[in-house]
N, C-alpha and C positions, 0 to 999 in steps of 0.2 A: 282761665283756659280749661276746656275738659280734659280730665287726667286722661279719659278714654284717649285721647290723642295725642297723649305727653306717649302709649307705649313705641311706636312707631318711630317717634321720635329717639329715643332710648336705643331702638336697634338700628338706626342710624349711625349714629355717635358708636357702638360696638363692631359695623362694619368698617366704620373707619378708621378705628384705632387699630383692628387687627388687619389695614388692609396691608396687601406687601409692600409699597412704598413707605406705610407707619413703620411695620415690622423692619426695615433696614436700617432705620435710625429716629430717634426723635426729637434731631435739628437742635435742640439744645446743647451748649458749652459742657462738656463733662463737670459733673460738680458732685458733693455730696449732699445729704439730704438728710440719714437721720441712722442711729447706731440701734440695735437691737440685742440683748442680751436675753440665755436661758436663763431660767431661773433656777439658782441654787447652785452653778455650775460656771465658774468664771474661766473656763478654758473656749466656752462658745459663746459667740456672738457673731454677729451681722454688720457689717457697715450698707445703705441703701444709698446707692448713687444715681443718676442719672440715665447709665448706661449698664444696668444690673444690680443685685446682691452678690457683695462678696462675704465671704462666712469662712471665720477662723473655727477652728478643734482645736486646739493646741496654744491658746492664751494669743494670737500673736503669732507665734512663729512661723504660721504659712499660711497663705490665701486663696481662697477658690471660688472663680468665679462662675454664678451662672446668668444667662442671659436672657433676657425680658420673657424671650418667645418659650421657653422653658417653663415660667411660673404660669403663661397663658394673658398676657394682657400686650400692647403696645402704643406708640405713638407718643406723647405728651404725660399720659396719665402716670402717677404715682400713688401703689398701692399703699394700704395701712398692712403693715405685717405684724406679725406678735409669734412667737416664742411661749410652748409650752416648758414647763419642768423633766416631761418624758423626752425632748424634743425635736416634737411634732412643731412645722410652723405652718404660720396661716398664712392666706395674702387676701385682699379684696383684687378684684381685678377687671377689668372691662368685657371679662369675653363673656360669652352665654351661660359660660358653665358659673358664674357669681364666684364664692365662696372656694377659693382653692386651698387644698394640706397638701403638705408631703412631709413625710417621715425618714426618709434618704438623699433628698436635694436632688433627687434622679426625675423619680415621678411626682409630679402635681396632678391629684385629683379633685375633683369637686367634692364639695359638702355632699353628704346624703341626706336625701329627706328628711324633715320637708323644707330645708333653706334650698336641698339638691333636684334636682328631676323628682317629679312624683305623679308618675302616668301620664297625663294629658298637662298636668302645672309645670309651667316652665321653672327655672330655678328663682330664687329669690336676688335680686342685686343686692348687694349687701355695701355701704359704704362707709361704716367702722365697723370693728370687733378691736373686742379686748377681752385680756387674763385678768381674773380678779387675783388676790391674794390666798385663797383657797385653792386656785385652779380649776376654777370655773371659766367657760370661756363665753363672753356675748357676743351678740351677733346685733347690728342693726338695719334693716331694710326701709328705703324708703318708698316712694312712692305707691303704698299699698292704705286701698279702698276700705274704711271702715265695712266689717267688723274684721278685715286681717290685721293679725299682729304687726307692731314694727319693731318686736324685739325678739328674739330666740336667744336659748342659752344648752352650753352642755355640761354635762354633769360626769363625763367620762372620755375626755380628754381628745372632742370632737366626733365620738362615734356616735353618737346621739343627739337628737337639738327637738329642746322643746321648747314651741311658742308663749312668752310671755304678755303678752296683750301688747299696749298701746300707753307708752309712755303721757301720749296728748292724743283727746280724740280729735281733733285735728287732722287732716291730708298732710302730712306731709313732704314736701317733694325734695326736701336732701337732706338729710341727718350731719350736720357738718364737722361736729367732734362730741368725741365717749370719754370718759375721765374716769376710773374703776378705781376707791379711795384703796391706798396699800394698807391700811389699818381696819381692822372690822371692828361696828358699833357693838352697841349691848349683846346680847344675845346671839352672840356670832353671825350679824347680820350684815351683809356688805353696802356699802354707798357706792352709788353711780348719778353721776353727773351728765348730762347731754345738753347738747345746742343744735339747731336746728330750722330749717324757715318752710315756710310756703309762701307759694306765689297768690296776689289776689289779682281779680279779672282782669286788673287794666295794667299786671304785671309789677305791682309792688310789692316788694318784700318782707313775709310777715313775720317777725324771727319769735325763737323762745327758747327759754330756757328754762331744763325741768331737773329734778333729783327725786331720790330712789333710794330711802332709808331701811328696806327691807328685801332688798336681794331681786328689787324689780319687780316685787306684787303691787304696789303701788308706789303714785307718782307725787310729787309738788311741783308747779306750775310756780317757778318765782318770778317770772315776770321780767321784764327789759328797759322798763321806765327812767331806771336809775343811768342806763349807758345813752353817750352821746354819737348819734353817727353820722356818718359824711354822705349819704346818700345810698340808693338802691342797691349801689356793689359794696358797700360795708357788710361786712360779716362778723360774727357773734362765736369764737372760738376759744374752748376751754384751753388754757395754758398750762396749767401746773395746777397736781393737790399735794399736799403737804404729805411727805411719805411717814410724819408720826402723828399729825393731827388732822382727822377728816375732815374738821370745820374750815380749815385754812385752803382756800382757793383761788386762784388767779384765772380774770380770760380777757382774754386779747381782742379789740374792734380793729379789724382791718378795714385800713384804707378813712379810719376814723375824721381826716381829716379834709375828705369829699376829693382829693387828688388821689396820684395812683402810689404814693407814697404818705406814710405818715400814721404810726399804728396808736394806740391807747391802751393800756395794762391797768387791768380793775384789781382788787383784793379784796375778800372780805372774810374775815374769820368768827362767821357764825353759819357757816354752812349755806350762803350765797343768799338769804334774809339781807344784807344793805351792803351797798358797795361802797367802796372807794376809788378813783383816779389816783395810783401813785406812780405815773410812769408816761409822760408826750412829750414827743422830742423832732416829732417830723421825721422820724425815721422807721423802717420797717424793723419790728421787730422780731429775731428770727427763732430764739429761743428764751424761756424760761424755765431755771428748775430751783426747785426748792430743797435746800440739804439737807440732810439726819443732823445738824445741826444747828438748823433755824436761820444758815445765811440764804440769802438768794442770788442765785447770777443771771444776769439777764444780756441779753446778745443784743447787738442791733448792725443790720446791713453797714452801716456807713460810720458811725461812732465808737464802735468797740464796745467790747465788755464793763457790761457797769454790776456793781456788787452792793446788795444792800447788806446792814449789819443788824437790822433790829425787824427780820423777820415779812422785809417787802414792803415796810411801810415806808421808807424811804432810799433812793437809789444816790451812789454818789458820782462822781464823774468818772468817766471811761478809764479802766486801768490799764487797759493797751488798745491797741488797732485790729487786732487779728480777727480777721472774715470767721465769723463761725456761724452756721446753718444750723445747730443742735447743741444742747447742752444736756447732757444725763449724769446722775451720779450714781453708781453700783451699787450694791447693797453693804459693798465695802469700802465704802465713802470714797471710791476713786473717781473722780470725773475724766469723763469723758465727751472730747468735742470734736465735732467733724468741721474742719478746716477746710481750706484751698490745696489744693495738690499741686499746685504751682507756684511760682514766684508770685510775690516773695514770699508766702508763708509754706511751702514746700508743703504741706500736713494734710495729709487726709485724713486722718484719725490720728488724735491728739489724747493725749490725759495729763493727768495735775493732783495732788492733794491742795493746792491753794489755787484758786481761781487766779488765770494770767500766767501763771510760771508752766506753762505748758512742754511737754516733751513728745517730740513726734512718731507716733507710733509704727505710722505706715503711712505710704504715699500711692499713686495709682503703679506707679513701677513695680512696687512691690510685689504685686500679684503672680503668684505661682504656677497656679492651670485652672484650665475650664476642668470641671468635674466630668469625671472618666466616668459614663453610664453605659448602659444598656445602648446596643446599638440601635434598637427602634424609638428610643426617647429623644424627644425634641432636645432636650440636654446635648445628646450626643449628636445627634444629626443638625443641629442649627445652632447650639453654641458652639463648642467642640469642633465640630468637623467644618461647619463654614466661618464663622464667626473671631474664633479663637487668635487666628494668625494679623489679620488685620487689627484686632486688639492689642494683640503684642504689639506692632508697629506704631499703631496713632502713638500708647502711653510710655513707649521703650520698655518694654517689658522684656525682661530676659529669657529666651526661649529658643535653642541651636536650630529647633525644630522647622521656625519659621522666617521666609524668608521678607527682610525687607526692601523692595525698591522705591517704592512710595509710602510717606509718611503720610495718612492720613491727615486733611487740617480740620480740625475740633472748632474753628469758627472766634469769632472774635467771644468774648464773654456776654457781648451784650447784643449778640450778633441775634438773637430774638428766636423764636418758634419757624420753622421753614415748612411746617404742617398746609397744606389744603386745607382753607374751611370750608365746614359741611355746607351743603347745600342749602340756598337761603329759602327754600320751599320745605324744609325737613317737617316744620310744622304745619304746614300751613301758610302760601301766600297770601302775602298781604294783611296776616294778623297779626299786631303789633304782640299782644299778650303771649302768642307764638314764639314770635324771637326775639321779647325777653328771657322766656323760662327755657329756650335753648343757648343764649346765650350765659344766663346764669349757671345753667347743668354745666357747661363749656367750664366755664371760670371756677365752678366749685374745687371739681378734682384735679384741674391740669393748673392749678395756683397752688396745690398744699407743699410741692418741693419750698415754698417761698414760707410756708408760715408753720410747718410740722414743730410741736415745742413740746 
């Protein structure tokens, strides 16, 4: 397919995510999605739902939510967010503007140049970023024409972004996950990890995966030979790197098993040079993390939690049932998993020192207020002032201020996406290579709630 023709398509998909039917709900079961922590600082974090970022100050004790049209994106899509040390947080997002920050939860601005507006160049889409362990922050864009970069980085805690070339010269048309190692190599160099595909002419999927021993000046191409996939919608997605040893790495093949269920967990610990299979079970998998202590936990939609003891190399049977979406451990070895907010696992944000004996930290109830801004921010005029009371209702949220007569219904669980789809001409009638690579663009970002790890 000409990329010339993939743009068009791109701002198709960005009219419709923000249109106002997207913008009032995104038809999905309220769930959670993935927890976010600042660095250095365990009084903030983030839970990422379905229906917004709710974000503690205060370890826990109160919650505040803001809502999609705030951060700037809608419909289906879930962003990648990330958390600075000072923090600043990011988001990726569907709208025009790419690359959003905000430093007060009030205003989301775009990136600035050159991922942001830069004269007559429109902004860059951006679809990962990550903090390295220094506090550096990357950026990945895809679908840009050699000789543009597909990587930028800042050096100053987003007010700056300079282009780092091209991790593959290669087109690539989605960057599908970033893995920033938590340990730096020799020389205070950092490791980064990506996966990633393009489409060929007749719409088959060309994946790879690459690493970055020196902070992103250059690349290794290690290739995909070693993974087994289930056809054109299998995906190639970093899971886990070991937060004490860079060489230790996990990634996840979705949909590994050619159905719409049934994922594959690789390991290898010589920094992604040969793999292993240590993890098929016909089930989705929905997290993996690797502890400061060399156990691993790993999630799955329908089995429960299974734990290995000898570093991933083997998993044993499920320790409980509990639905978890996320697994992360803190820097203070507390884990933390995002649960169901309903029966029967009542949890939306869960933690544990031992995998399985879990205590629940918060539920959607919990929720405190929409964050009190500025009256010309979307914060305040679209969460806040329209948004906020209906939320209290659907979740029972405690609130004298708002009144309920109808309970909002959230939909069966499996009650599925109530989105419009785009138009079957967005690419091009009648080109099949057309809608694949819009159908794949479709399934990249509005699938990662199901595989975020």
């Amino acid at each position: 397919m000409s990329r010339i023709r993939l743009v068009p398509c791109l701002a198709a998909l960005a009219a419709l995510a923000l249109s106002p039917g997207a913008a009032r709900g995104n038809g999905r079961f309220p769930a959670t999605i993935d927890v976010h922590f600042k660095p250095g600082d365990h009084d903030v974090f983030a839970l990422q739902a379905t229906w917004g970022l709710i974000t503690t100050f205060d370890g826990g004790d109160t919650w505040h939510w803001s809502c999609e049209d705030a951060v700037g994106f809608g419909g289906v899509y879930d962003p990648d967010y990330e958390f600075t040390s000072t923090g600043l947080l990011l988001a990726t997002t569907t709208s025009i503007d790419g690359l959003r920050l905000t430093r007060d939860m009030c205003t989301w601005a775009p990136a600035p140049a050159p991922l942001g507006q830069d004269g007559d160049t429109p902004p860059k889409f951006v679809s990962q970023v990550e903090v390295g362990p220094t506090g550096t922050i990357w950026a990945a864009t895809p679908y840009e024409i050699a000789p543009a970069p597909h990587l930028y980085r800042s050096l100053d805690d987003g007010v700056t972004w300079t282009p780092m070339g091209r991790p593959i010269a290669a087109a690539i048309d989605w960057w599908e996950s970033m893995e920033v190692a938590p340990t730096l190599l020799a020389g205070s160099q950092t490791r980064i990890y990506m996966t990633g595909f393009a489409l060929g002419g007749g719409g088959e999927k060309i994946r790879y995966l690459v690493r970055s021993d020196d902070s992103g000046a250059s690349w290794t191409d290690l290739g995909v030979d070693e993974f087994s996939f289930g056809g054109n919608l299998s995906e190639l997605q970093l899971a886990a790197v070991s937060p004490t040893d860079p060489d230790l790495v996990f990634v996840r093949v979705y949909q590994a098993s050619g159905r719409s269920i049934g994922d594959d967990i690789y390991r290898s610990d010589d920094a992604g040079a040969t793999w292993t299979r240590v993890f098929q079970s016909g089930d989705d998998v929905t997290a993996v993390a690797v502890r400061e202590s060399g156990e691993v936990v790993l999630a799955t939609a329908l089995s429960g939690v299974h734990v290995s003891a000898d570093g991933g190399q083997t998993f044993g049977a499920a320790i409980d049932d509990t639905k978890v979406q996320c697994v992360k451990e803190r820097d203070d070895q507390l884990l933390f998993v995002c649960g169901v907010s309903f029966q029967p696992d009542n949890m939306a944000l869960g933690t544990a020192t031992v995998a399985g004996e879990w205590t629940t930290m918060m539920t959607f109830a919990d929720v405190d207020d929409a964050y009190e801004c500025d009256a010309a921010t979307q914060q305040q005029q679209v969460c806040n002032d329209t948004r906020w009371c209906p939320t209290v209702c659907q979740f029972g949220i405690t609130d004298p201020a708002c009144t309920c007569d109808t309970i909002v219904d959230a939909g069966a669980p499996d009650a599925g996406d109530t989105e419009e789809p785009p138009p079957k001409t967005c690419c091009g009638a009648g080109d099949p290579g057309s809608a694949a690579l819009l159908a794949l663009l479709v399934a990249a970002p509005l699938a990662r709630h199901r595989r975020r790890t």
